[in-house]
C-alpha positions in Angstrom: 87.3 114.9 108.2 83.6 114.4 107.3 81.8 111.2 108.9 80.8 110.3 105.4 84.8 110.9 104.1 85.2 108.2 106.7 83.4 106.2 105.5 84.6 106.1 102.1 88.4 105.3 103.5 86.7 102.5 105.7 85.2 100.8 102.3 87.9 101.2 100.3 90.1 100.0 103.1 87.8 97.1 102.7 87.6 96.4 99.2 91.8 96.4 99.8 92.2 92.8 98.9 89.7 92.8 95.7 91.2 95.8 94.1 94.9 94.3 94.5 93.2 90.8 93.1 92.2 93.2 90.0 95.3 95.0 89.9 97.3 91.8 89.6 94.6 90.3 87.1 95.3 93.3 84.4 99.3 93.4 85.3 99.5 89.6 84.7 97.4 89.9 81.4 98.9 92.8 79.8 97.1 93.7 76.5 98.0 96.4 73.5 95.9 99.4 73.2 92.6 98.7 71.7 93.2 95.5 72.5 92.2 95.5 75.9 88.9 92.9 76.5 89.8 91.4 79.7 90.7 94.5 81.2 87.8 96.1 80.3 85.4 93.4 81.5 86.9 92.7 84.5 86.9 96.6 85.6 82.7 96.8 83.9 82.6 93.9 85.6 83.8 95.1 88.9 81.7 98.1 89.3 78.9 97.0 87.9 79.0 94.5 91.1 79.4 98.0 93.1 75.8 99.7 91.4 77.4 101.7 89.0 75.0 101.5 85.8 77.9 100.7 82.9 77.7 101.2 79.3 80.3 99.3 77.6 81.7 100.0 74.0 81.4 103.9 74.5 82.1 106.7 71.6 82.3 103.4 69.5 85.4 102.4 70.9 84.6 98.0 72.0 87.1 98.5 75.0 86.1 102.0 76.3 83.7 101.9 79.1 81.4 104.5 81.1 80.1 103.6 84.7 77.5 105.9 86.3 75.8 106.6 89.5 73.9 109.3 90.4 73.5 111.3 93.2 70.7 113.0 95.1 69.0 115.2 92.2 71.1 117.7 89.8 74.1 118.8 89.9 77.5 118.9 88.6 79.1 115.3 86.7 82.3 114.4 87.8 84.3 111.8 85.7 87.3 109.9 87.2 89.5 108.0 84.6 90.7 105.0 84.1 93.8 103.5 81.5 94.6 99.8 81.0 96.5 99.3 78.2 100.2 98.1 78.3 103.0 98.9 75.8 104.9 96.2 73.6 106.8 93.4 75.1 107.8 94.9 78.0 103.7 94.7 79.6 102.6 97.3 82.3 105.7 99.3 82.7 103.6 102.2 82.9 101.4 100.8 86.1 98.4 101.3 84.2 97.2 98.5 86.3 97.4 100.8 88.9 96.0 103.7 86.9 93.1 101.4 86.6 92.3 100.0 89.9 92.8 103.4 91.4 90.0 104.8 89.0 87.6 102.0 89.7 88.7 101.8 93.4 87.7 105.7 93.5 83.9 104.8 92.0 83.1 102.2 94.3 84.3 104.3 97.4 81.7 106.5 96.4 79.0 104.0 95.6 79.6 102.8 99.0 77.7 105.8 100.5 76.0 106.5 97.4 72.9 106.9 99.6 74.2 110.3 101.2 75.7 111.7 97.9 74.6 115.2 97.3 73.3 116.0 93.9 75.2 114.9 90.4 76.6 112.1 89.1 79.9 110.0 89.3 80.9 108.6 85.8 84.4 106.3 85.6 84.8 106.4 82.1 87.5 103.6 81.1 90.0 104.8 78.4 92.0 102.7 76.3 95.1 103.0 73.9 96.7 105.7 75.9 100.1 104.3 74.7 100.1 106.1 71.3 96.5 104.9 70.4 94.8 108.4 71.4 92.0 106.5 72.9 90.6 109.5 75.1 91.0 111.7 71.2 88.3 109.6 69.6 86.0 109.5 72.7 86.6 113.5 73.1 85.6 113.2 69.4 82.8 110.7 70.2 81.3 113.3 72.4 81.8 111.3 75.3 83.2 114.0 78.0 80.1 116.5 76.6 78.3 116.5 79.9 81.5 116.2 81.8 81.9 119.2 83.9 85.3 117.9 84.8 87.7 114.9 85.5 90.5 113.7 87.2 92.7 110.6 87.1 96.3 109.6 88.7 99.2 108.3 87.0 102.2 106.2 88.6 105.4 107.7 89.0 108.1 107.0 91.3 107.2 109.9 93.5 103.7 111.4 94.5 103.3 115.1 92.7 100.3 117.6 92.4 100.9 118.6 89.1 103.5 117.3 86.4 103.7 119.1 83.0 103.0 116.6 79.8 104.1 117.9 76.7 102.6 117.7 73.4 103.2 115.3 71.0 103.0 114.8 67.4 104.1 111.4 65.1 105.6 110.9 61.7 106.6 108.0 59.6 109.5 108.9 56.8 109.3 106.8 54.1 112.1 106.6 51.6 112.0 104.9 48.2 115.4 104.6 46.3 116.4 102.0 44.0 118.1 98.7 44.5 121.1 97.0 42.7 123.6 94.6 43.8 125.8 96.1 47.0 129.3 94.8 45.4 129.0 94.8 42.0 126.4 97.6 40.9 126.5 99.8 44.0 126.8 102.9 41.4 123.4 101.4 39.8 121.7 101.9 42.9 120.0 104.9 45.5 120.5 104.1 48.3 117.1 104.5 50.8 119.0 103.6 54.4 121.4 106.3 53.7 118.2 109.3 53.5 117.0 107.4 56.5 120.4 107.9 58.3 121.4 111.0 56.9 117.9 112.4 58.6 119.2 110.7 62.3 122.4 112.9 61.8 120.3 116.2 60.8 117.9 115.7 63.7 121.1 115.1 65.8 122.4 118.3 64.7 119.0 120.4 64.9 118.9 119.3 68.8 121.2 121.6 69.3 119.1 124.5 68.6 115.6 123.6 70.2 114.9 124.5 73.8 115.8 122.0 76.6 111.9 121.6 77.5 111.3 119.9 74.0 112.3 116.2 72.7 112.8 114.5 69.6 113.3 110.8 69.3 112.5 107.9 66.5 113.7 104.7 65.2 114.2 102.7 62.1 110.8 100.8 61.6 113.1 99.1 58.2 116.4 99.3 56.8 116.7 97.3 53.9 116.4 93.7 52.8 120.4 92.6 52.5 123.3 93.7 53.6 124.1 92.3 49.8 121.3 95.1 48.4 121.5 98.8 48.2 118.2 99.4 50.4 115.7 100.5 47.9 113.1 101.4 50.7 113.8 102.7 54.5 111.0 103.6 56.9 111.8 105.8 60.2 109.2 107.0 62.8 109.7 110.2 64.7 108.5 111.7 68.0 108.3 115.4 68.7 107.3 117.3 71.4 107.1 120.3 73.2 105.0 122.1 76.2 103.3 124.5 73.4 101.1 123.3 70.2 102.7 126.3 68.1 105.8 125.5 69.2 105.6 121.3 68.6 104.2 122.7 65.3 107.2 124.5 64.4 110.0 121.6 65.4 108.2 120.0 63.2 108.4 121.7 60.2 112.1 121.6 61.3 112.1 117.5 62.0 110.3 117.2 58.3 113.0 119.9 57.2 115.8 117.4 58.0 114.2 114.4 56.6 113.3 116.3 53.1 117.2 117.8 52.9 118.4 114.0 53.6 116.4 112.6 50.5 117.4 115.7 48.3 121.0 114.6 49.3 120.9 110.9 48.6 118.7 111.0 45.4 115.6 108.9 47.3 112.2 110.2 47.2 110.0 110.7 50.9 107.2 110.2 51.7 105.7 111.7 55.0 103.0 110.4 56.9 101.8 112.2 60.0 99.8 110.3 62.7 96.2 111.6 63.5 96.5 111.0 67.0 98.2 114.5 68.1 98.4 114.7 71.7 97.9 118.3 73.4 99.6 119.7 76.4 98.4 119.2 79.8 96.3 122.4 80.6 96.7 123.0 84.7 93.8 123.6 86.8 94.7 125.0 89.8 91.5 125.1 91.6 90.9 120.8 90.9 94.9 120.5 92.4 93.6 122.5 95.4 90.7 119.8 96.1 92.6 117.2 95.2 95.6 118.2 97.9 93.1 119.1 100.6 92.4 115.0 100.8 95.3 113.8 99.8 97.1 113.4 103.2 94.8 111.4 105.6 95.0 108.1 102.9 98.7 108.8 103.5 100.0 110.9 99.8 102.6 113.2 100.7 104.2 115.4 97.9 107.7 114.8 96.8 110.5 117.0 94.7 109.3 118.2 92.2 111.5 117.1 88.5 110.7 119.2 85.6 113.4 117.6 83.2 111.1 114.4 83.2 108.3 115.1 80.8 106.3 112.6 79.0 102.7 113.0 76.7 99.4 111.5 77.1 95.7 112.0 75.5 94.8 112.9 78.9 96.3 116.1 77.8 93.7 116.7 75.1 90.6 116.1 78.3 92.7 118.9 79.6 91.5 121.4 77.0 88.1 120.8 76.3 87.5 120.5 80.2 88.9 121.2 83.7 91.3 118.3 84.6 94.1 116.7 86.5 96.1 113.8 86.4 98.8 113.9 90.1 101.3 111.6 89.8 101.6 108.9 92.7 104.2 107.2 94.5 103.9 103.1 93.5 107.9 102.4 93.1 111.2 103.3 94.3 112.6 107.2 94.1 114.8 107.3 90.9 113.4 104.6 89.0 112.8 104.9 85.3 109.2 104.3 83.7 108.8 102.2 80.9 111.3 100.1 82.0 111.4 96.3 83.1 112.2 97.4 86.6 109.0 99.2 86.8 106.8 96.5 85.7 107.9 94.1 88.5 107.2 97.6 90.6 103.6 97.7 89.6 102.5 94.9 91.5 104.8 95.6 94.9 103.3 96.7 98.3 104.2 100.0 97.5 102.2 100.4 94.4 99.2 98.9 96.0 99.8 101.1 99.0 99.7 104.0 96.3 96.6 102.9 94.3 94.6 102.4 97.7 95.6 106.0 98.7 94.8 107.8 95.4 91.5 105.7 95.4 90.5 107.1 98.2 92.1 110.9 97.9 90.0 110.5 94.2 86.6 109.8 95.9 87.1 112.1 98.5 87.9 115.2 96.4 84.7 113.8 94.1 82.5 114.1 97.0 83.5 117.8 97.5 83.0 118.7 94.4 79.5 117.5 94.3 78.7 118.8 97.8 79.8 122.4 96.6 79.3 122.6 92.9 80.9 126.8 93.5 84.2 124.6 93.4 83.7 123.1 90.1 81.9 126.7 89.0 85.1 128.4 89.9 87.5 125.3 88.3 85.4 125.9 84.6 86.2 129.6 85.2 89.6 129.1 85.7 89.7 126.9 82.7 87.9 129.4 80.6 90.2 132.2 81.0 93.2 130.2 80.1 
């Protein structure tokens, strides 16, 4: 372990207190995605305190952030990220508080020695509406990973793992008009919209029979009529697909819409199908980024656990994946076992074991960020490894 490397783990051990402070701030203030002001602030905010030079309302997006400091002439940029939005009424059951300090935590280990950084540049580039919002889509779009030679960021997770497989993901609302009369009297005079909208539950239910144990489909009934009194004349239902493959999310679905389209044939409605923009990708692996990240990961104290492939989930940090080197380990903050996205991992969040976890990713961050910038041949060899697939 480097003097310097040192170093970094003595300021971070240091700033302990401040980053659980902000932690706790963002977990006790939970905001929607794109919605995230205080968040945002308080983490500009924070590193700008640290010397980072931040440009706030990045790629056009008024919560996405971009904190720089450079290093000691040219060389390779190396961007850490950070997420802060939480999902609906249930808050930061995904510990993006954690995501968030870690991120930040990670910068300002690195600004605490920035005098002895070798050549390059540190961005943390903050990232919102990674619950559905594609947040990290529109700044890719934005153009605001161009200069990015390649990134990392950590996710929560009830065990700590190198490299966890995210599927891709694509959304669709089903819309079905039919036509309403009165439930009791008239029900012949009537189409009956909830019955397409069910009718399409009981196809998909079927169809999971026949898609490959590595892909998921899920939705719910955003409306099913006005009165139980009423034939439904409208029904709305959003869908979730996803798979590890873009060709093969493609393909379920056609399938998914398939279902949907039979289901109105059947019950005379009409559909109308409305696919979100916000596709999520698969996340690409990058072997030689896991490799630096591992080699510091177990003096702050990260040590690997079992590895589950059954539990996949999707992010936008998935997309960053294909236009550029990047990781995202998953890190111990809660209990072995425990769901995310649920109530029991909010209250999780914010226990000594999460702030145990954000303090040792900060640092395993910074210190794999310094290694890259002292031997750019290691991000050289991770953008080859990304460009042959």
């Amino acid at each position: 372990m480097s003097s310097l490397k040192t170093d970094i783990q003595r300021a971070l051990d240091g700033m302990a207190g401040e980053l659980e402070e902000l932690s706790r701030k963002i977990h006790n203030h939970p905001e929607l995605g794109y919605q995230e002001v205080q968040a945002a602030g308080w983490l500009s905010a924070f590193l700008e305190t640290k010397g980072f030079h931040v440009e706030r309302g990045v790629g056009g997006v008024p919560t996405a952030f971009r904190a720089t400091i450079n290093g000691a002439g040219d060389g390779p940029t190396v961007a850490i990220m950070c997420e802060y939005d939480a999902l609906p009424t249930i808050g930061h059951a995904c510990g993006h508080n954690i995501i968030a300090t870690s991120g930040a935590g990670a910068g300002a280990g690195l600004a605490a020695v920035r005098s002895r950084l070798p050549g390059g540049r540190v961005q943390v580039i903050g990232t919102p509406a990674e619950e559905g919002g594609g947040g990290k889509v529109k700044l890719i779009r934005a153009g605001v990973f161009e200069s990015v030679d390649c990134a990392m960021m950590i996710h929560g997770f009830d065990r700590t793992l190198l490299h966890q497989d995210l599927l891709g993901i694509v959304r669709t609302d089903f819309e079905y008009a039919g036509r309403a009369a009165h439930a009791a009297a008239d029900p012949w005079a009537g189409v009956n919209a909830l019955d397409a909208c069910i009718q399409t539950f009981n196809a998909v239910s079927m169809l999971r029979q026949q898609v490959r144990s590595d892909c998921r489909i899920h939705g719910i009934i955003v409306n099913g009529g006005a009165a139980a009194n009423i034939i439904p004349e409208y029904a709305k239902a959003t869908f979730y697909v996803r798979a590890p493959r873009i060709d093969t999310m493609w393909e379920l679905h056609r399938r998914v819409v398939a279902c949907a389209e039979g289901a109105a044939r059947a019950t005379g409605a009409t559909l109308t199908v409305t696919q979100n923009e916000m596709v999520y990708e698969p996340l690409k692996r990058n072997q030689t980024l896991l490799d630096v990240f591992a080699a510091n990961m177990r003096e702050p104290g990260l040590l690997e656990g079992e590895p589950i492939p059954d539990r996949l989930g999707s992010s936008d940090v998935g997309n960053v994946s294909q236009v550029l080197p990047t990781i995202q380990p998953m890190v111990a903050i809660a209990p072995t076992g425990m769901a995310i996205h649920s109530r029991d991992f909010v209250d999780a969040a914010v226990q000594p074991l999460a702030h145990a976890g954000m303090l040792a990713a900060a640092k395993t961050m910074a210190m794999a960020t310094y290694d890259l910038l002292a031997d750019p041949r290691r991000v050289r060899a991770a953008r080859d490894e990304f460009a042959r697939g």
